[in-house]
N, C-alpha and C positions, 0 to 999 in steps of 0.2 A: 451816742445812744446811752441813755442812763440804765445800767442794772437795779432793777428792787433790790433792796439789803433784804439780808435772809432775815425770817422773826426768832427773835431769840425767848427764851425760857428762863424759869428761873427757880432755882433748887434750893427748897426750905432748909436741907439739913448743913449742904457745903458752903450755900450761899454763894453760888457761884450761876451767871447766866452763859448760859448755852443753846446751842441750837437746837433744834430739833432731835437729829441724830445722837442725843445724849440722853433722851426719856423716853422711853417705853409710852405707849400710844394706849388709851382703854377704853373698851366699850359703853364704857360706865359714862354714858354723857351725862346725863342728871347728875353726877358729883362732879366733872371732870368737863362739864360743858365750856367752862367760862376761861377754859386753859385750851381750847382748841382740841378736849379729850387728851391729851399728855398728863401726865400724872404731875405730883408737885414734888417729888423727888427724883435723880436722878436716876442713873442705868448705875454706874459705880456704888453711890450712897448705897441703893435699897437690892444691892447683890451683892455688898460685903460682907453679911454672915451667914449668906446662902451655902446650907450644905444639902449638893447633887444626892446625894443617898440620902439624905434626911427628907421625906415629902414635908413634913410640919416646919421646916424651914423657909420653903420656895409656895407652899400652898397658900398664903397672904398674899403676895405676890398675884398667883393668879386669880383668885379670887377679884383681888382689885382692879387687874388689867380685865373682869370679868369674860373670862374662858375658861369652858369645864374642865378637870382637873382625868386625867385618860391616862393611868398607869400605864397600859400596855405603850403607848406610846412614847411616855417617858423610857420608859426600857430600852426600848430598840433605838434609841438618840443614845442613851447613858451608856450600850453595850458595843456602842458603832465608835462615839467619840470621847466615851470616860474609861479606856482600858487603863491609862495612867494617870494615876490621883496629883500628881504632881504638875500636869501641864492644862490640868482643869480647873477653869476660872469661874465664878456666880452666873456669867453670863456666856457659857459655853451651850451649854445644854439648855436653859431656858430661853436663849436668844433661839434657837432653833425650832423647837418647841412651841413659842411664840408666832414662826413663823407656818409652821406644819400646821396652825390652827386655822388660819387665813385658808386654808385649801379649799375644794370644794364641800368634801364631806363634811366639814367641822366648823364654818363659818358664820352659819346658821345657829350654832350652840350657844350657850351660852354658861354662868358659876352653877345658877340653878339648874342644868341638865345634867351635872356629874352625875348623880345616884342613877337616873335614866338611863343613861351613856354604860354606864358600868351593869346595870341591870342585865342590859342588852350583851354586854360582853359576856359576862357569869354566867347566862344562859347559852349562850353558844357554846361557849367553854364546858357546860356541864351536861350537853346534849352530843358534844365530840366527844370529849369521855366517856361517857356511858356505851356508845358504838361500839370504841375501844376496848369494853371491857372492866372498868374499873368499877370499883365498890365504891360506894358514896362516902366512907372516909374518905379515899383518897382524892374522891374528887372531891369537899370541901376543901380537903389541904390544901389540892393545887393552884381552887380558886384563892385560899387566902395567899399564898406563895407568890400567885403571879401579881397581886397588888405592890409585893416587896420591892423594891428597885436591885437589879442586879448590882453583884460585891463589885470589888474597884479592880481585883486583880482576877485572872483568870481562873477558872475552877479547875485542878486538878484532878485526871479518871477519875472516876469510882469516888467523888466525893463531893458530900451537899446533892441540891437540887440541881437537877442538870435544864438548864435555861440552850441547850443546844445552839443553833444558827436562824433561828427564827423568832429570838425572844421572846418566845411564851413559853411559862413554864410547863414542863411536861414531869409527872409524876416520877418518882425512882422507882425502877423495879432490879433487880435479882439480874444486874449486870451478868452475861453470857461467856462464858470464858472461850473464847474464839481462839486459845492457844498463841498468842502473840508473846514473840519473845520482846525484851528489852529490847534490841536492837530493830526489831520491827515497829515499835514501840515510836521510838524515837526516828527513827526515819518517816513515820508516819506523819508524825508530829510536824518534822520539817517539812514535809510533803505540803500537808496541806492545811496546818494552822492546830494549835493546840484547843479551839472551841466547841471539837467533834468528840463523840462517845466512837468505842473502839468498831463499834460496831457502824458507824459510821463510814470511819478509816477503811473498811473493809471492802464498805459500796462505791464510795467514791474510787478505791486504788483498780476493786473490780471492771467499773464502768470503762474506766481509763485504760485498762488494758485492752478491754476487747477494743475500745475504738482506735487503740493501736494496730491492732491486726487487720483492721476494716480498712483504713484508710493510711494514705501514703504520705506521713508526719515528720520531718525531718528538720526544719527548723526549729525553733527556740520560740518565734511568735505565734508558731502552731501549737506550740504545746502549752505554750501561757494560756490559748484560746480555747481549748482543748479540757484543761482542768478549771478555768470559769463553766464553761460548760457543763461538767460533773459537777461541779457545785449548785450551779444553777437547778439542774434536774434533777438532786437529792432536795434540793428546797421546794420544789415544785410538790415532789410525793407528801413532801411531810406536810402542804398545805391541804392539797387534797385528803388526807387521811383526816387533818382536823375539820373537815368540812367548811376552809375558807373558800370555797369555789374564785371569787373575785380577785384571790391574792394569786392561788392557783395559776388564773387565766392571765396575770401581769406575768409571772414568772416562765408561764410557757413562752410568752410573747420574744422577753427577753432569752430566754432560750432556744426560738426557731432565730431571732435577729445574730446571733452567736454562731449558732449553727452554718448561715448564709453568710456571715462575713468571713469564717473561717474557711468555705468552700468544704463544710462538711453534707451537702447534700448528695444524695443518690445520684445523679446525672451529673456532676461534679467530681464526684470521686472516679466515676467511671472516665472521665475524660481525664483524669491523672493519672490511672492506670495503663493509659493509652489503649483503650476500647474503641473508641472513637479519634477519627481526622476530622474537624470542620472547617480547614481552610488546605491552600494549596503550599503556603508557607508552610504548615505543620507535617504536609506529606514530604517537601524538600530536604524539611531537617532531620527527620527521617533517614531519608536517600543519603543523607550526607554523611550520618551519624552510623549508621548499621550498613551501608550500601545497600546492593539491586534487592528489591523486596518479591520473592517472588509471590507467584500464585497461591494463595493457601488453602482454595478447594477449588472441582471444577465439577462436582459433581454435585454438590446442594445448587437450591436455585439463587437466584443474584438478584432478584428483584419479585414485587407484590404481584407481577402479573405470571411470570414460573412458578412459582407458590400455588398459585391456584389454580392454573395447568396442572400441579402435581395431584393436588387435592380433587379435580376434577378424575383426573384415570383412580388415582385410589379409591375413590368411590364408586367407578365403575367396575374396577375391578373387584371390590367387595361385593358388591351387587351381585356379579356374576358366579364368584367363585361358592358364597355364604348362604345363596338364597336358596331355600328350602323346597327341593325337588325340580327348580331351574332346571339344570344341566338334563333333566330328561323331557322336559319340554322342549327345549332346541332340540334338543336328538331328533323328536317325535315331527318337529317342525321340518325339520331339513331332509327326514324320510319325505315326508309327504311332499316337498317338494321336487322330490326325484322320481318320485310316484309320475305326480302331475305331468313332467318334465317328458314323461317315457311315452304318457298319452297325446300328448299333442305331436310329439315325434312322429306317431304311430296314423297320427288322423291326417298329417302332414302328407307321411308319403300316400295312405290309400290316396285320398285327391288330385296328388299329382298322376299316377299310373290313369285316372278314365279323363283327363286332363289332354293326356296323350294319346290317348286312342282315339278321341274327338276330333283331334287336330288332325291325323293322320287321315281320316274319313273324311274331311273338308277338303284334304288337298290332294286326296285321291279322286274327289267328283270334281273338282275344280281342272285341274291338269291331264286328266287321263287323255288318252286319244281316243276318238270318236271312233264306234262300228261301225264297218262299212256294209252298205243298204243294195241289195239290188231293186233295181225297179223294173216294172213289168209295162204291155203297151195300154194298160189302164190308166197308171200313172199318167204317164203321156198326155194321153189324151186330156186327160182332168188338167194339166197344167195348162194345155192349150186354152180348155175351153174357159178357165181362169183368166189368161190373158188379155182372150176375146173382151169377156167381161170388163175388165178394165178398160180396153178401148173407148166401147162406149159410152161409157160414162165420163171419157173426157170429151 
């Protein structure tokens, strides 16, 4: 099977051809069509007098690869991968840069939509300040400030513009003296990066403590997780306070994902506290670990349906004890039914006494023995002639 040869290029300045992979790619088809859009100079040639802090060095550049030109964005590349001037090359931070344009949001851009692009930033920029509080000197300053590309070395407290952990610049104000010794100073620092204002050091050591006391931390990979974490959710605040809702909502994201890997949630902490048993395994090792476990109440209820047995009598017994002149209605109730009680007793027995007097009179006519009749020779006679009578008629 035959492979295609790759197509190769060809660089005006080294005179040297190359692959693809050696030229920067540009929008600009109308100048750039006839080269498959690859420029006519190389990635080396046209980034060796590239200087990162200098925009008028690297702005030809983009201009020609035509992609609009987004300080903020240079920043937080230059603040992430040019902390050392020494191991940054022309094609560190432009190569990247380059490719952060490709994204979704910036694709679509183009050399002529910088002023646009930036419009739209200045105004965000000068609409979060102003919430904050700032006088419109300082918020021109900050807008022309945060065009600057940040220094090559770290900014020492309390000096220059403080570009914090979100690469935008944010005004100087009237640093707060929070009482921090030298050696708090410096602990801080190694703590957790010398990029933070002191007052930062503060939130972030704060955070970290309470979620010390919250939750059951004892390895070294928890606590790595632990201070991402605090970092995460001081950069989250600070988004929100500038009104970037969208960066906001990325850092919370990445802040609940932290959270859940670290088994810093509510029902997770509880179950390392040993609150809960969810298997039979977990009861054994238990048993094994502390031995016989006894009973540890027997008098709450143990399940949803004693619960509401209980809730059921406490409600009746509220009812009965609370209700407003109750207790004399039963009274009045349970007279009246003794009342009742005594009358029908009463109607009971008359009925039976003429009961038994009736009866007695029945079986006194019934049973008695007959009086004894004398008959006289009238009688007699009348029987005879009774007799007679029948005779003949049979």
């Amino acid at each position: 099977m035959a492979f295609e040869e790759e197509k190769q290029y060809y660089c005006d300045k080294c005179h040297r051809t190359m692959s693809s992979d050696n030229f920067y790619k540009s929008n600009n088809l109308e100048k750039y069509g006839d080269n498959d859009g690859y420029l006519h100079v190389c990635k080396k040639c046209l980034t060796m007098h590239v200087d990162n802090w200098n925009p008028d060095s690297f702005k030809p550049i983009l201009m020609d690869i035509d992609v609009p030109w987004i300080p903020d964005e240079w920043n937080l590349l230059l603040q992430k991968y040019g902390k050392n001037r020494s191991n940054v090359t022309g094609t560190t931070i432009l190569g990247r840069y380059l490719s952060k344009m490709k994204l979704k949001q910036y694709k679509d851009f183009r050399w002529k939509d910088t002023d646009f692009i930036q419009e739209i930033s200045d105004t965000k920029m000068r609409e979060s300040l102003k919430r904050q509080g700032f006088d419109a000197a300082e918020i021109e300053e900050a807008i022309r400030q945060n065009r600057i590309p940040v220094p090559a070395e770290p900014i020492p407290d309390g000096d220059g513009e403080d570009m914090g952990t979100t690469g935008v610049f944010r005004p100087m104000r009237e640093e707060v003296d929070l009482g921090l010794t030298d050696e708090d100073k410096a602990y801080l620092r190694l703590k957790w990066g010398s990029t933070y204002t002191q007052e930062e050091w503060v939130k972030l050591e704060t955070q970290y403590n309470e979620m010390m006391n919250s939750y059951d931390i004892q390895t070294a990979g928890h606590k790595d997780t632990l201070k991402m974490i605090c970092k995460t959710y001081l950069k989250a605040n600070q988004l929100i306070d500038i009104g970037d809702i969208e960066g906001y909502q990325k850092a919370m994201k990445v802040y609940n994902d932290l959270m859940h890997a670290g088994n810093f949630t509510a029902v997770q902490n509880k179950t390392d506290n040993g609150e809960y048993i969810d298997s039979i395994s977990e009861l054994v090792a238990i048993c094994e670990k502390d031995g016989f476990i006894p009973r540890y109440y027997v008098e709450e209820p143990k399940d949803r349906i004693d619960r509401v047995l209980q809730d059921l009598q406490g409600y009746t017994r509220s009812l009965i004890m609370e209700e407003t002149n109750l207790g004399n209605m039963i009274e009045g109730a349970l007279k009246q039914i003794e009342v009742d009680n005594e009358k029908a007793a009463r109607i009971n027995t008359d009925d039976g006494e003429d009961d038994d007097e009736a009866q007695r009179l029945l079986e006194e006519s019934l049973f008695a023995e007959p009086e004894e009749i004398e008959l006289d020779d009238e009688d007699f006679e009348d029987f005879k002639s009774w007799e007679n009578s029948q005779d003949e008629e049979e």
